[in-house]
FILUM-213356 format. One record per residue (C-alpha): residue in three letters; x, y, z. Coordinates in steps of 0.25 Angstrom, whole numbers, padded with zeros to 4 digits, always signed. Layout:
% FILUM-213356
ALAXYZ...
END
This chain:
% FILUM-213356
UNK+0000+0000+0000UNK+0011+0009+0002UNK+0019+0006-0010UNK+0022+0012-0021UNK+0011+0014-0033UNK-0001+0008-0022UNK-0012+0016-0021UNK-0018+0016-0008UNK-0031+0023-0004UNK-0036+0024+0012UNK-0051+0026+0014UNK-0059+0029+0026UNK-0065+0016+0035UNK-0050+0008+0033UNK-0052+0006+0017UNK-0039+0005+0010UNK-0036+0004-0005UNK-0022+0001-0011UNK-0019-0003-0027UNK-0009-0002-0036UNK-0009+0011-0042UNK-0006+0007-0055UNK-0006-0007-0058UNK+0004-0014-0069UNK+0002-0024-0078UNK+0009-0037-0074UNK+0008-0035-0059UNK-0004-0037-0050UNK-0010-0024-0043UNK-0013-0026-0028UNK-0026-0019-0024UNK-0030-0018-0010UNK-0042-0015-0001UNK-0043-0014+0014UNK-0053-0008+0025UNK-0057-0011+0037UNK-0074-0014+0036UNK-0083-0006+0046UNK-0096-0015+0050UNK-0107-0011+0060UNK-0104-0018+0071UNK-0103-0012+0083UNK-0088-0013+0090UNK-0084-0023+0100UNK-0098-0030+0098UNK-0102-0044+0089UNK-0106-0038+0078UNK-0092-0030+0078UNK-0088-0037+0066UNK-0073-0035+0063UNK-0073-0020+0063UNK-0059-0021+0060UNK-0058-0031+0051UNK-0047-0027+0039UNK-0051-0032+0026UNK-0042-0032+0013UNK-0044-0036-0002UNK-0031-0035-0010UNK-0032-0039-0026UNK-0021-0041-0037UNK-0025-0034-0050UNK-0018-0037-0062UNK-0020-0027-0075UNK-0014-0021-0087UNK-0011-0034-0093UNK-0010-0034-0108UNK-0017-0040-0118UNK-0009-0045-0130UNK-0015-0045-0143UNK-0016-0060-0149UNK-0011-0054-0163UNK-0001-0045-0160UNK+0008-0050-0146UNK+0016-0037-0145UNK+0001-0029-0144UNK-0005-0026-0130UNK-0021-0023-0134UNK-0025-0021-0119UNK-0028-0025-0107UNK-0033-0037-0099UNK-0042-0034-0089UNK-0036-0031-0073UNK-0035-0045-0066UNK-0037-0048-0050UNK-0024-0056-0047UNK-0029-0060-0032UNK-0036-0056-0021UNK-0036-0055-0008UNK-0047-0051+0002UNK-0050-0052+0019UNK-0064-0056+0017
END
């Protein structure tokens, strides 16, 4: 999150958002999500329900990979589609 050319954004309520600020063709982007769920449970009481309960999704995006045209093997014609690589969640 602190390195260089990753974007990272703080919300109010705990939420944090981190992704690569440019991502590069050939290497999988990491994305990140993370905040800490409110619920209305009261505090100290059954219903409390894990106030404090950190939850995380983190994804590998792959993008900018070429398409090769079938007649002409030196010709990029565009792009595939961005891929999820893997992810990864808390819940």
């Amino acid at each position: 999150g602190d390195a260089t050319g990753t974007w990272s954004l703080r919300l109010p309520g705990g939420v944090l958002i981190q992704c690569p600020r440019v991502v590069v063709g050939g290497m999988a982007g990491i994305c990140r999500l993370a905040w800490l769920p409110e619920d209305d449970g009261e505090a100290g009481t059954p219903d409390d329900g894990n106030r404090a309960k950190l939850l995380r999704v983190e994804a590998s995006v792959s993008a900018l990979e070429p398409v090769v045209s079938d007649e002409d093997e030196n010709m990029m014609v565009g792009f595939y589609p961005p891929s999820l690589g893997s992810l990864r969640t808390d819940v």
